[in-house]
C-alpha positions in Angstrom: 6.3 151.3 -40.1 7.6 148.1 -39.2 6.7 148.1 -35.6 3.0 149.4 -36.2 2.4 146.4 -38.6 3.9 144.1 -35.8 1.9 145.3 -33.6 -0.9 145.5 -35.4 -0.9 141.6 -36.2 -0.7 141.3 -32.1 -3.8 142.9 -32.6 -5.4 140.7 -34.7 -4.2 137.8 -32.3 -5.9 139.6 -29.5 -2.8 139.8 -27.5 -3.2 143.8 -27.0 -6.2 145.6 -28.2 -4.0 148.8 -29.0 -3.5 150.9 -32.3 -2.8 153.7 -33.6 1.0 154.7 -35.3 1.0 158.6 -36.7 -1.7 161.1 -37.4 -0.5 164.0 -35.3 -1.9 168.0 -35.4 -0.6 171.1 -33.8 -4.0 173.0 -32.0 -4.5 176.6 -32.9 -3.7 179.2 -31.1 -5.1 180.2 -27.5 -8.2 182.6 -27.3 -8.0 185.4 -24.4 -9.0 184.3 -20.8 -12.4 185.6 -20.3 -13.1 188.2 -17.7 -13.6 187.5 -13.8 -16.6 189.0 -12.2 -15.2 189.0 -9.1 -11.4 188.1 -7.9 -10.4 185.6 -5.4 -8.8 188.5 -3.3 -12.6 189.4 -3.2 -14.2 186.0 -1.9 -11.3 186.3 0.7 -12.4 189.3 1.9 -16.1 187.9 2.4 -15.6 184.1 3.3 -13.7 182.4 6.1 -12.3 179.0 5.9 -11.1 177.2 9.0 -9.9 173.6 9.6 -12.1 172.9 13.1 -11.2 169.6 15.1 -13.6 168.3 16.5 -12.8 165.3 19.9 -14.6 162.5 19.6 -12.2 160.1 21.0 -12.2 156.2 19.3 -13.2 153.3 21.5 -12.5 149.5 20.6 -9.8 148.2 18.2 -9.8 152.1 16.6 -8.5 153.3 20.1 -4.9 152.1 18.9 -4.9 154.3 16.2 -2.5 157.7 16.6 -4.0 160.4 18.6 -5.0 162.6 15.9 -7.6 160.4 14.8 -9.7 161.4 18.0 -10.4 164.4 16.5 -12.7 164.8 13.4 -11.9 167.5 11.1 -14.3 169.7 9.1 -13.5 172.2 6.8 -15.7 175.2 7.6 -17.0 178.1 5.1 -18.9 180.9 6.4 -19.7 184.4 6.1 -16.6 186.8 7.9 -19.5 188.8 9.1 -21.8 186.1 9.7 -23.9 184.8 12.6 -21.1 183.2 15.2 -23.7 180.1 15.9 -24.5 178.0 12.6 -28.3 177.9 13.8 -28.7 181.6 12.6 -27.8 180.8 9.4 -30.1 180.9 6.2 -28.8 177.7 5.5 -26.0 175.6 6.3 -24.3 172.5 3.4 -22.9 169.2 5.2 -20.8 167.6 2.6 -19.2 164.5 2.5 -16.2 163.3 0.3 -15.7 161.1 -2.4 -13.5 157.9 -2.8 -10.1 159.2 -2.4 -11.1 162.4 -1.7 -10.6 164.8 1.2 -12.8 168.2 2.1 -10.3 169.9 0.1 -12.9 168.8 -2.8 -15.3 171.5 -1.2 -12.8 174.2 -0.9 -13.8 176.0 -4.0 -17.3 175.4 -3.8 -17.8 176.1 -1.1 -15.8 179.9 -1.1 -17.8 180.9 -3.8 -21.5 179.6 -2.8 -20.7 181.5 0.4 -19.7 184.5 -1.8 -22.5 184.2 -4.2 -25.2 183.5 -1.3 -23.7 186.9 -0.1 -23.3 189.5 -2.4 -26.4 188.5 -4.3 -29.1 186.9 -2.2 -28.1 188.9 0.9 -27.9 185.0 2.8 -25.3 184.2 4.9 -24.8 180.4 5.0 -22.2 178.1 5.8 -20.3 175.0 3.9 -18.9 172.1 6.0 -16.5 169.5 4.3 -15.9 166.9 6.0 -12.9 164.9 6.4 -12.8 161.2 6.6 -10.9 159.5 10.0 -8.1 157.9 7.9 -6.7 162.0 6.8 -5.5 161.5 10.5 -2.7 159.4 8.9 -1.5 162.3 6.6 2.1 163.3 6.9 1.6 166.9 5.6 4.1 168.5 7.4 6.3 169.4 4.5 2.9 170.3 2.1 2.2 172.9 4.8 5.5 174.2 4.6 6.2 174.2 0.6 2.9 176.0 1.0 4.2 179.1 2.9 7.6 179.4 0.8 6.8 182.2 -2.6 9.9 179.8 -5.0 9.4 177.0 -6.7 13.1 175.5 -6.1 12.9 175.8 -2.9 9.5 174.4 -2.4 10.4 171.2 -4.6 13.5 170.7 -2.6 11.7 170.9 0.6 9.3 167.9 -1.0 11.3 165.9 -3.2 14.0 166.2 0.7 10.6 164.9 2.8 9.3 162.3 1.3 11.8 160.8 -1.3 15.0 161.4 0.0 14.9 160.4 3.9 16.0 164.2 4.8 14.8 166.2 7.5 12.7 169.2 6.6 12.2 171.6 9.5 13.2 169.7 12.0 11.2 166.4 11.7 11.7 163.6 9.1 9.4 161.3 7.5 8.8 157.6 8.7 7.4 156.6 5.4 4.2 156.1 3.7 2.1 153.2 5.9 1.7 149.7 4.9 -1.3 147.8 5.4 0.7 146.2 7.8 1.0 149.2 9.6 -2.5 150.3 10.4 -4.8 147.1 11.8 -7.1 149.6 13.5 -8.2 150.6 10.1 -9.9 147.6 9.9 -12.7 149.8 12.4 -12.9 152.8 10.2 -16.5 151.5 8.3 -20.0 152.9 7.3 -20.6 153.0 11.3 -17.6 155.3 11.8 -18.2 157.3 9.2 -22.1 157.6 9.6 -21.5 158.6 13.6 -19.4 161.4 12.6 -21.6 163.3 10.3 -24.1 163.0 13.3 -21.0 164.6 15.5 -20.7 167.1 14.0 -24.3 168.4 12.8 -24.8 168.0 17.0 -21.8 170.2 17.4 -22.0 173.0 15.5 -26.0 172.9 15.3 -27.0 171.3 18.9 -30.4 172.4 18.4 -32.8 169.8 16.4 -34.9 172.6 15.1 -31.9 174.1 13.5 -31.1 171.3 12.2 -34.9 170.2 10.4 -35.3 174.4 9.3 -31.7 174.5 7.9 -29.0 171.4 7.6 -29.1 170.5 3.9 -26.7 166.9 3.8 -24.8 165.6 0.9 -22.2 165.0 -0.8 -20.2 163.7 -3.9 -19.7 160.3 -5.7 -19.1 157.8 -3.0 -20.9 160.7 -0.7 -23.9 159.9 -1.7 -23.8 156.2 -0.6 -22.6 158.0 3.2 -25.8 160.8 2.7 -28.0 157.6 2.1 -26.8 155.5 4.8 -27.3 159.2 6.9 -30.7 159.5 6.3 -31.5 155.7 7.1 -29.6 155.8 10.3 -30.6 155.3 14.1 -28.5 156.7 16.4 -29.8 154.6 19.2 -30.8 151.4 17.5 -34.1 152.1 18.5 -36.5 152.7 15.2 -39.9 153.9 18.1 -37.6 157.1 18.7 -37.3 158.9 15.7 -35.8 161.9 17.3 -32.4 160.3 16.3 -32.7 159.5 12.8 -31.1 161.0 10.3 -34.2 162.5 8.0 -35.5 163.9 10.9 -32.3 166.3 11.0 -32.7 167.4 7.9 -34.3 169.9 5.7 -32.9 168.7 2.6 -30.7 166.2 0.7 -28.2 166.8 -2.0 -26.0 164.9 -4.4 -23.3 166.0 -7.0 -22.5 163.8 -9.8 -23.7 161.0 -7.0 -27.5 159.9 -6.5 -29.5 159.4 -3.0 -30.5 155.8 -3.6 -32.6 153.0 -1.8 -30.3 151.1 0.1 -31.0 148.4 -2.1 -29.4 149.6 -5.3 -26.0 150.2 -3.4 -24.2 146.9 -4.9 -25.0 148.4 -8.4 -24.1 151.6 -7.3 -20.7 150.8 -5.5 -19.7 149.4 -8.4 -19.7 151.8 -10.5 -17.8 153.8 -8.2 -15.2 152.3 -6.4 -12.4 152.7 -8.6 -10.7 148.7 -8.4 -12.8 145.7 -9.0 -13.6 143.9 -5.4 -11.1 141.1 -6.7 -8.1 143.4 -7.2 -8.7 144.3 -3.4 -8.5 140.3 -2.4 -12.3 140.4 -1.9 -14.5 137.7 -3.5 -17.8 139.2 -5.1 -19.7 135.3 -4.7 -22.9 136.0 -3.0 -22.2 139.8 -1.4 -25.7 139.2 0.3 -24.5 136.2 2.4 -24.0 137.3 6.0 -21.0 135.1 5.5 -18.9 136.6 2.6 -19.8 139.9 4.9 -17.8 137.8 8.1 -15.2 136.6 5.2 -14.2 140.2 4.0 -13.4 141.5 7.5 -11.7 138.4 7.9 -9.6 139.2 5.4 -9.4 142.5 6.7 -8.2 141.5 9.8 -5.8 138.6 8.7 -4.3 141.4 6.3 -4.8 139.5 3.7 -7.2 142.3 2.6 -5.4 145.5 2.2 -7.3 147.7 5.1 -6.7 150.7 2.6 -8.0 150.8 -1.2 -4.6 150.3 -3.1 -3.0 148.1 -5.3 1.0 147.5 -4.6 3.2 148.6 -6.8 0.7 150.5 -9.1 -1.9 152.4 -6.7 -0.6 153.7 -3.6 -0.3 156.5 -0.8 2.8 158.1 -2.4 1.4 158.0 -5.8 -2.2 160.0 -4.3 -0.1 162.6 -2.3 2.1 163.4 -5.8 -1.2 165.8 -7.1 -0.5 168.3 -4.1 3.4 167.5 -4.5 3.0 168.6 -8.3 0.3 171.5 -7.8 2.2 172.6 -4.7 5.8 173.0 -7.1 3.1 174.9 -10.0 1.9 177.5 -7.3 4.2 180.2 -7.9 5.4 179.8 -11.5 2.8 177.4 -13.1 4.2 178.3 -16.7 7.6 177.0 -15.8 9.6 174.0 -16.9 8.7 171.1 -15.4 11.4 169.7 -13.8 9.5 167.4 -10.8 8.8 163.9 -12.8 12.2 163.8 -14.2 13.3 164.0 -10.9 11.7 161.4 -9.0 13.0 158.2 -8.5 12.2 155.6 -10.4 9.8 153.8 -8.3 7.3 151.0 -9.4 3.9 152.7 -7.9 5.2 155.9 -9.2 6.3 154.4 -12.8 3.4 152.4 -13.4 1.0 155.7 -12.9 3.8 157.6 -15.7 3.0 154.7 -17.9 -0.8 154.2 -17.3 -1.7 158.6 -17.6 1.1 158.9 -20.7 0.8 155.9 -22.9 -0.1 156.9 -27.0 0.2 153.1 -27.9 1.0 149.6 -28.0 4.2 150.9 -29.8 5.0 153.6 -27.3 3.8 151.3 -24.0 7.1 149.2 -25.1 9.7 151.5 -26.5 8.8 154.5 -25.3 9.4 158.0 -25.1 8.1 158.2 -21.5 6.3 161.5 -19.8 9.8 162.2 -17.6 11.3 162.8 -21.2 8.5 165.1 -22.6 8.9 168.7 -21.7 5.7 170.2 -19.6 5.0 173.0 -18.1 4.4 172.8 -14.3 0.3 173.3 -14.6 0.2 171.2 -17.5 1.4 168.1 -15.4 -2.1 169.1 -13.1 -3.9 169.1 -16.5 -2.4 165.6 -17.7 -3.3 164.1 -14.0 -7.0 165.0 -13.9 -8.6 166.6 -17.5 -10.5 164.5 -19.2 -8.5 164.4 -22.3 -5.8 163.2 -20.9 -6.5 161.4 -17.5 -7.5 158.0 -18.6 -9.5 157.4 -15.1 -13.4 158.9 -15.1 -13.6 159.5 -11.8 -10.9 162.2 -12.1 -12.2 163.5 -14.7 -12.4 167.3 -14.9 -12.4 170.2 -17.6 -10.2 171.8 -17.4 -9.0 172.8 -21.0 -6.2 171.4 -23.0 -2.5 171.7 -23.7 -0.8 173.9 -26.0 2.3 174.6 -27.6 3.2 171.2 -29.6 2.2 168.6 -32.2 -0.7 165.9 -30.2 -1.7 163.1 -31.2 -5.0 160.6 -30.7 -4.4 158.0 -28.0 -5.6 154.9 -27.5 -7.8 154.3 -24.4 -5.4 152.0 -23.2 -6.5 151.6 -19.6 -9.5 149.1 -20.4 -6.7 147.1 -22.6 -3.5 147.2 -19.9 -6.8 146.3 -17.2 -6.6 142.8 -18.7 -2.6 142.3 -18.4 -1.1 140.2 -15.8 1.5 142.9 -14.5 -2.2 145.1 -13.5 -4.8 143.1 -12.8 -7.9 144.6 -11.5 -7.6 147.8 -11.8 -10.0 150.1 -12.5 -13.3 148.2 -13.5 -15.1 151.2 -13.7 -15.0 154.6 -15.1 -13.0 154.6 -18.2 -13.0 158.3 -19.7 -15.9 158.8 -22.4 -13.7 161.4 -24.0 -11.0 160.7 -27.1 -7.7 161.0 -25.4 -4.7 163.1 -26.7 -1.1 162.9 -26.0 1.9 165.0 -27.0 3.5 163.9 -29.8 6.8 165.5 -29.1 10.2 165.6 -27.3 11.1 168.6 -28.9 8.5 171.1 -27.4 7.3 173.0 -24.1 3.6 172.0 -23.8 1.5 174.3 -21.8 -1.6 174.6 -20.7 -4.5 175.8 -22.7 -7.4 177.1 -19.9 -10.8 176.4 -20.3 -11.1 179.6 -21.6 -8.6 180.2 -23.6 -9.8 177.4 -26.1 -13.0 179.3 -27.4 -14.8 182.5 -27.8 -17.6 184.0 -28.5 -18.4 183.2 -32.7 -15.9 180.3 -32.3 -17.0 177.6 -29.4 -14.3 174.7 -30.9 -10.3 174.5 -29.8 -9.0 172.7 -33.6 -5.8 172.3 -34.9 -4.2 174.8 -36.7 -5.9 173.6 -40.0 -9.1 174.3 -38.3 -10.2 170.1 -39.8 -9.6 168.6 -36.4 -11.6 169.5 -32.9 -9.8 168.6 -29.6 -12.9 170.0 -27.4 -15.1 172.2 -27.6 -16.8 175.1 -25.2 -19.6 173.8 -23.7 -17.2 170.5 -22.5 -14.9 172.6 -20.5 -16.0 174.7 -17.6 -13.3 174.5 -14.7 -10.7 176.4 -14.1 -7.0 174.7 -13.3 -5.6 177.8 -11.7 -8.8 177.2 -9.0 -8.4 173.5 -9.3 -5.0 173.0 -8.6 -5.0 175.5 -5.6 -7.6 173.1 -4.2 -5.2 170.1 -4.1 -3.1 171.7 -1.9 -4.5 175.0 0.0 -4.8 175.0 3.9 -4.1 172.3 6.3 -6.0 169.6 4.7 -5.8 168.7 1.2 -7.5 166.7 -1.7 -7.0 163.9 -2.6 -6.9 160.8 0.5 -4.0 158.7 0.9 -5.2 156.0 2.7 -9.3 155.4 2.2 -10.6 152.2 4.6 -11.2 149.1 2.7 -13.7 148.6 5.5 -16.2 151.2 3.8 -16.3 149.3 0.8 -16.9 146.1 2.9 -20.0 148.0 4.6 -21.3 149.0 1.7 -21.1 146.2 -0.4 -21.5 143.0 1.7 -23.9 144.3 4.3 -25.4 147.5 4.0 -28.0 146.7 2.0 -29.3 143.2 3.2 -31.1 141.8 6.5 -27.9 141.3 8.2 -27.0 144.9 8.0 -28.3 145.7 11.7 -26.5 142.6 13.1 -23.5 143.8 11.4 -23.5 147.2 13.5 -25.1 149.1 10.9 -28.2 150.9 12.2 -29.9 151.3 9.0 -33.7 150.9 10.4 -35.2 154.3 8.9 -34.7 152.6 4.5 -37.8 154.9 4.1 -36.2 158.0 5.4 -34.8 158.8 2.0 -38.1 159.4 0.6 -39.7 161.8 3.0 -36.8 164.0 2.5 -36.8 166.6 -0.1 -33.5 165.3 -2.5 -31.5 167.5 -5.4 -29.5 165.2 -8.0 -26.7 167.4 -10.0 -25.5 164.7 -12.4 -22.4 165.1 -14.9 -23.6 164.3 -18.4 -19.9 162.9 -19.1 -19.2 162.1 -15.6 -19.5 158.2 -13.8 -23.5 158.3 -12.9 -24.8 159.4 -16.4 -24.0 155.7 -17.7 -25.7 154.1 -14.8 -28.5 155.9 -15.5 -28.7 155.1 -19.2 -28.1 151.6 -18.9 -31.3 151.0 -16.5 -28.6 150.2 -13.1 -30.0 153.1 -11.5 -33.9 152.9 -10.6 -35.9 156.1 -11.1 -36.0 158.0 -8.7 -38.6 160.9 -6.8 -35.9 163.3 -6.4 -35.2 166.4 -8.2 -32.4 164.7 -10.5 -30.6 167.3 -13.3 -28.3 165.9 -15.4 -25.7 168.8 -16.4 -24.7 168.2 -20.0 -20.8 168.4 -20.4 -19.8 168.3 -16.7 -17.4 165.4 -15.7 -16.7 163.6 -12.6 -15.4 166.6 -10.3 -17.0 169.5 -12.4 -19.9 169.7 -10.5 -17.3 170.8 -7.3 -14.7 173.2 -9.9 -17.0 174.8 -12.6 -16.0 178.5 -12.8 -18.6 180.3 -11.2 -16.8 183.9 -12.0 -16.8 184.3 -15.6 -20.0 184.6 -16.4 -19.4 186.6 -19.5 -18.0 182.6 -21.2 -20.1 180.4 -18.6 -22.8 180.6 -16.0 -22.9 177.8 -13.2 -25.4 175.6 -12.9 -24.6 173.9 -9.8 -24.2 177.1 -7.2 -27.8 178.5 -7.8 -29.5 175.1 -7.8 -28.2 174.3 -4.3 -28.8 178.0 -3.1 -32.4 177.7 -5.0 -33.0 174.3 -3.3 -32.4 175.5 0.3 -34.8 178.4 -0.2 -37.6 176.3 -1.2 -36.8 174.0 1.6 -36.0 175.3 4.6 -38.2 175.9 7.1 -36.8 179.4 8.4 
């Protein structure tokens, strides 16, 4: 009691704005999963996925990167029994990535549109994620292996070997997550790059313009809807007389999930909100973005180093602390309901140990003395659910709902990320994107916490998941719509993955500093078609509880002429992982407005 009134007075001073000492409930128990219309055994029969490489070699500076990052990779969905060539498709989904993310972020989506589009419309279409360049810098040799092996042990022995303990796995050992240091041709991998290869690969697998106006529907999530903007504005040739080559004219449609399709000009706005540092925890200085100058400055910096050329912060945000979600969901695969034993294993690192502090952090009380998550006791899908649900993740933009935990005495917790933001050992990190939601934390040493579903917290007569009294609501059912079993398999599944190690400073320098001013063109961005965006047909699917809902309501974004929905509910990565097989407890919104929006649309 002692401690809460001491920290309450540093309160008062304004030294932490942190609270909170007891208060703790046990939830009820877990409602039965609801039935699955269809099985994933099922969509496996129907839908192919294939990582395809495609060359297109790097000139320049980027020539010095490895030899990998010639090829652009694109995770392709289609029919099994589908047209070979993409132009005899109904329709065909581009999508681009996130911040941070990889086409992995597609992987479920995409399965079950092609499914849906299937069995139900009688359409066969097609789903491309794309890959950013900078996956080429992936070491996933020991994720693809874990992958194949049906035993936990021996799939957290081959990882925890890998990548923390300098052991060979297979053969080949790890030469360490890259420093900034490391990679100076990153420094090339902008807007431009980025842009270029969407246009690769729409040429590739749809050569034929026609196709491409009848049936190519472009888009993409959060920070993809800043590259499907750019897209539709761009000249291949730097010539605005030919219009052959820009992007709306290669288009039948636009889409956008929990992202919007913007004028260039609101980009600055926009970007902020996004990006998940502020600009001056990356070394950048926001005075005057417009300047043609500050644009020169950044990729100075960039080039001097002095700039990190990837988005991390040392110490707290960093490669090996984005490729732990498909370390952890890779060690849940075969025995999800098991004993943790993975964060009580890992070294104590400082990138690693600032994240444990930052994701599992009830107080100003706790932030100090502790206990820590490595001495909780978690089940191995509840670490997944603690990483990226929205009751527990601090960080918006992974916010997903995923459910809740189970099995032990929670307790409220203090949004701390917007108070640690502001202390000296953090910085900048995160300006945007704080969770909406109240947080919980578990309250005890003593118990195994599991993971309650998104199901299994309500049914039908009874939509809230309350504590055993039935006085206190965690969630309720029309705020949780994903399922972790599908989630989790996403972060790891295939020969890409989810979430992006290393994501190029230099597209945050684009976009900020020069995309949307006069110097944009000078600056190698061939943005000459800004009125492109509005002679093409555009879909908005916006999360009510997810990062663009806020812009929206505080007047940042503009309105807009496209179709824009928001989805009440739906966080940051719902609009990619709401179920879309148990219709019986919830029917997706997202899969039959896209489908719906490439029937009105196309030109076929």
């Amino acid at each position: 009691m002692r401690i809460c009134v001491f920290f309450a007075g540093l309160v008062s001073m304004g030294a932490l704005a942190l609270s909170g000492c007891g208060g703790e409930a046990v939830p009820e128990a877990l409602k039965p999963s609801a039935a699955k219309d269809w099985t994933d055994a099922q969509v496996d029969a129907v839908v192919e996925v294939a990582l395809e490489r495609i060359h297109a070699p790097l000139n320049g500076a980027a020539a010095h990167a490895p030899q990998a990052c010639n090829d652009i990779q694109v995770l392709r969905i289609r029919h099994r029994a589908g047209p070979q060539d993409s132009g005899d498709t109904d329709a065909v989904f581009m999508m681009m990535p996130g911040i941070l993310e990889g086409a992995n972020g597609f992987e479920y989506l995409g399965r079950q549109m092609v499914y849906v589009a299937a069995q139900q419309h009688g359409e066969s279409i097609e789903v491309w994620g794309m890959d950013r360049r900078a996956n080429c810098l992936e070491d996933l040799h020991a994720m693809q292996l874990a992958e194949t092996v049906g035993d936990t042990a021996q799939a957290e022995q081959m990882l925890f070997d890998y990548y923390f303990r300098d052991r060979p796995v297979a053969g080949k050992k790890f030469s360490g997550f890259l420093e900034s240091s490391e990679v100076p041709y990153l420094q090339e991998f902008g807007l431009a790059l980025a842009t270029q290869d969407m246009f690769t690969v729409m040429q590739t697998l749809m050569p034929d313009q026609a196709d491409r106006q009848a049936r190519l529907f472009v888009g993409g999530h959060s920070l993809g809807g800043i590259h499907t903007s750019t897209f539709l504005a761009w000249d291949q040739d730097g010539d605005a007389s030919t219009l052959s080559d820009a992007g709306y004219a290669n288009v039948a449609g636009a889409f956008a999930l929990d992202s919007i399709l913007t004028p260039l000009s609101d980009i600055p706005d926009y970007i902020a909100g996004m990006v998940p540092f502020s600009l001056g925890a990356l070394g950048l200085k926001a005075v005057q973005p417009g300047s043609e100058l500050a644009y020169k400055g950044a990729l100075s910096g960039l080039n001097n180093n002095l700039v990190p050329r990837y988005t991390a912060i040392p110490n707290a945000f960093t490669p090996r602390v984005l490729a732990l979600p498909e370390a952890i969901a890779l060690v849940a695969k075969d025995a999800p309901q098991m004993e943790s034993q993975a964060l009580a294993r890992l070294p104590h690192l400082p990138d690693i140990d600032f994240m444990v502090k930052v994701l599992h952090t009830r107080n100003a009380e706790n932030l100090v003395f502790g206990p820590g998550l490595r001495e909780f006791r978690y089940s191995q899908e509840a670490l997944v659910g603690l990483l990226f649900d929205d009751h527990f993740s601090p960080i918006g933009f992974l916010g997903t709902s995923l459910g809740h935990l189970n099995g032990g005495p929670l307790a409220e917790k203090q949004k701390t990320l917007a108070a640690l933001a502001d202390l000296p050992f953090i910085g900048g990190l995160i300006s945007a994107a704080y969770t909406g939601e109240q947080q919980h934390i578990a309250a005890s040493t003593d118990y195994l916490y599991r993971w309650a579903n998104f199901d299994q917290i309500a049914a039908d007569g009874d939509s809230t998941y309350t504590d055993k009294s039935g006085r206190y609501v965690f969630t309720e059912r029309d705020k949780e719509m994903s399922d972790i079993r599908d989630f989790s398999r996403s972060l790891y599944v295939g020969e890409t993955n989810f979430t992006e190690w290393y994501f190029p400073t230099r597209i945050v320098i684009d976009t900020v500093f020069a995309l949307p001013f006069e110097h944009a063109e000078d600056s190698g961005l061939r943005v000459l078609h800004e009125s492109g965006i509005e002679l093409t047909p555009r879909l908005e699917l916006i999360g009510g509880d997810g990062v663009i809902a806020p812009l929206i309501n505080e007047g940042v974004m503009l309105p807009t002429t496209a179709d824009r929905r928001i989805i009440p509910g739906f966080n940051h990565l719902d609009p990619m992982f709401a179920t879309a097989n148990t219709s019986s407890y919830f029917e997706n919104p997202i899969i039959p407005a896209l489908l719906n929006f490439a029937r009105e649309n196309r030109g076929i």
